[in-house]
C-alpha positions in Angstrom: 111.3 209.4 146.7 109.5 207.0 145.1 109.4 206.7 141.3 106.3 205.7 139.3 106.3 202.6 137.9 106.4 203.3 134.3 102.9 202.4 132.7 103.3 199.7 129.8 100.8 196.7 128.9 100.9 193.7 129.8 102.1 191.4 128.1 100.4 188.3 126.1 100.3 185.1 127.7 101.9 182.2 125.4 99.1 180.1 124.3 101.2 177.3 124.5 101.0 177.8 128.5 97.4 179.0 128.5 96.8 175.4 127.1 99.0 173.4 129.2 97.4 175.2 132.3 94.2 174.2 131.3 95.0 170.4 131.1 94.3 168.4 133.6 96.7 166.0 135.4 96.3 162.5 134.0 95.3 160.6 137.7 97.2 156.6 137.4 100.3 158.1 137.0 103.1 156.5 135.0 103.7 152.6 135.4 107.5 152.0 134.3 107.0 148.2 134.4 104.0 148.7 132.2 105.8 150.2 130.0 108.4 148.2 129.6 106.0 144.9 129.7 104.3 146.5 126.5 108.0 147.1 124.9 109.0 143.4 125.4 105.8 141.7 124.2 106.0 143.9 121.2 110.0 143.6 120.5 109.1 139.3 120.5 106.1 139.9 117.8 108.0 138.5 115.2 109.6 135.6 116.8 106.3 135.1 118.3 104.5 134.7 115.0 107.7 132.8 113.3 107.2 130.0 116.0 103.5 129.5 115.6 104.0 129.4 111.7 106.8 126.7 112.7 104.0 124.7 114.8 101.7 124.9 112.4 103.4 123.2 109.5 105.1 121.0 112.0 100.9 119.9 113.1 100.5 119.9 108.9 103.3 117.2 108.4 102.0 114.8 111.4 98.7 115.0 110.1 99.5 114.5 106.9 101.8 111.6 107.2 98.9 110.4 109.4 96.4 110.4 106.8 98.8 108.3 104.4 99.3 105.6 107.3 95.6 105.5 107.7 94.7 105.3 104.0 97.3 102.9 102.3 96.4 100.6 100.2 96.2 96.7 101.8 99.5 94.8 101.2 98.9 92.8 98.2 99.9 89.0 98.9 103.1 87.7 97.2 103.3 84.8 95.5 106.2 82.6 96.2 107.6 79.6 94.6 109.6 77.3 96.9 111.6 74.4 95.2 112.5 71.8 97.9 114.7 68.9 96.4 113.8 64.9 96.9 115.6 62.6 98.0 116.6 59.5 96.5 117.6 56.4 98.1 121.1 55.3 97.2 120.8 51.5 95.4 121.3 48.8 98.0 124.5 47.8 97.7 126.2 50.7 96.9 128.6 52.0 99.3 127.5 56.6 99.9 129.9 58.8 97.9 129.7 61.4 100.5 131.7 61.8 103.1 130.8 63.2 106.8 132.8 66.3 107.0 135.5 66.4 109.4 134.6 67.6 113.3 135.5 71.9 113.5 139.2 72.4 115.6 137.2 74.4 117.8 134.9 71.6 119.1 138.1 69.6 120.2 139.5 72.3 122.2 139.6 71.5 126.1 137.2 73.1 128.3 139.0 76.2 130.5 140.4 75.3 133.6 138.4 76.8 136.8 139.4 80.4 138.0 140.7 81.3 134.5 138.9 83.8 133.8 139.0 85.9 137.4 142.7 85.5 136.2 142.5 87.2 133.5 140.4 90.0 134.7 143.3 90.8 137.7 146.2 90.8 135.1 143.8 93.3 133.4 142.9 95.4 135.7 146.7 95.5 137.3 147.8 96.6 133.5 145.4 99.1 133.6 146.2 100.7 136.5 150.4 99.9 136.9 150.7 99.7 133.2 153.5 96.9 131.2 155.4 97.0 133.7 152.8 94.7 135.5 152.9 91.9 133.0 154.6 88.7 134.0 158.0 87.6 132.3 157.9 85.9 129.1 158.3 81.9 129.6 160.5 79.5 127.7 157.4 78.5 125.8 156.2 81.8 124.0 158.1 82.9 121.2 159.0 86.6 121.1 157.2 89.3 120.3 156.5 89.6 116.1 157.0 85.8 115.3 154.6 82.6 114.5 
């Protein structure tokens, strides 16, 4: 027994779907790196155009500071007065009122006996590595430690 298939319209397409079908299917693609090349370029716009207004003042200064080196005025000569003292003669006869001045203590002081110095340097570099404990004893010649 078959039944009849009751008879009802049809019903209405969705025009939403009657124009989707009638699109046609865009042939590239999508590019994801694209995509994401055109986000990162666009998310740096700003800092972008902060650093070129940087440069630019930055070439504004040099050439400015440029332009004043170039277009100084000429140094203008100075005039100086230079007094430079005679000398006289002492009378003959007369014995010189001044002095010499006495030698420096320095220029008396013996010249440093040979080796002295590569001396010095071991002691040095023994404290630095062993510490006081590498010093030599104190003689009968230095005084203690905090006296003249």
């Amino acid at each position: 027994m078959s039944t009849p298939a009751p008879q009802h319209p049809p019903n209405r397409p969705d025009p939403l779907a009657v124009a989707l079908a009638q699109l046609d299917p865009s042939p590239h693609g999508f590019n994801w790196h694209a995509l994401m090349f055109a986000a990162g370029r666009e998310s740096k716009a700003r800092a972008l155009l902060f650093w070129r207004v940087v440069a630019g003042a930055c070439a504004l200064v040099a050439a400015g500071l440029a332009a004043a080196l170039v277009f100084r005025p000429a140094p203008q000569p100075t005039e100086r007065i230079v007094y430079i003292d005679r000398f006289t003669p002492p009378p003959k006869g007369a014995a010189p009122a001044v002095e010499p001045a006495p030698a420096p203590p320095w220029a008396d002081s013996p010249a440093p006996e040979p080796g002295a110095a590569v001396r010095w340097f071991g002691v040095r570099n023994e404290l630095l590595t062993v510490g006081l404990g590498a010093l030599p004893p104190l003689g009968p010649s230095a005084p203690p430690p905090g006296e003249k």
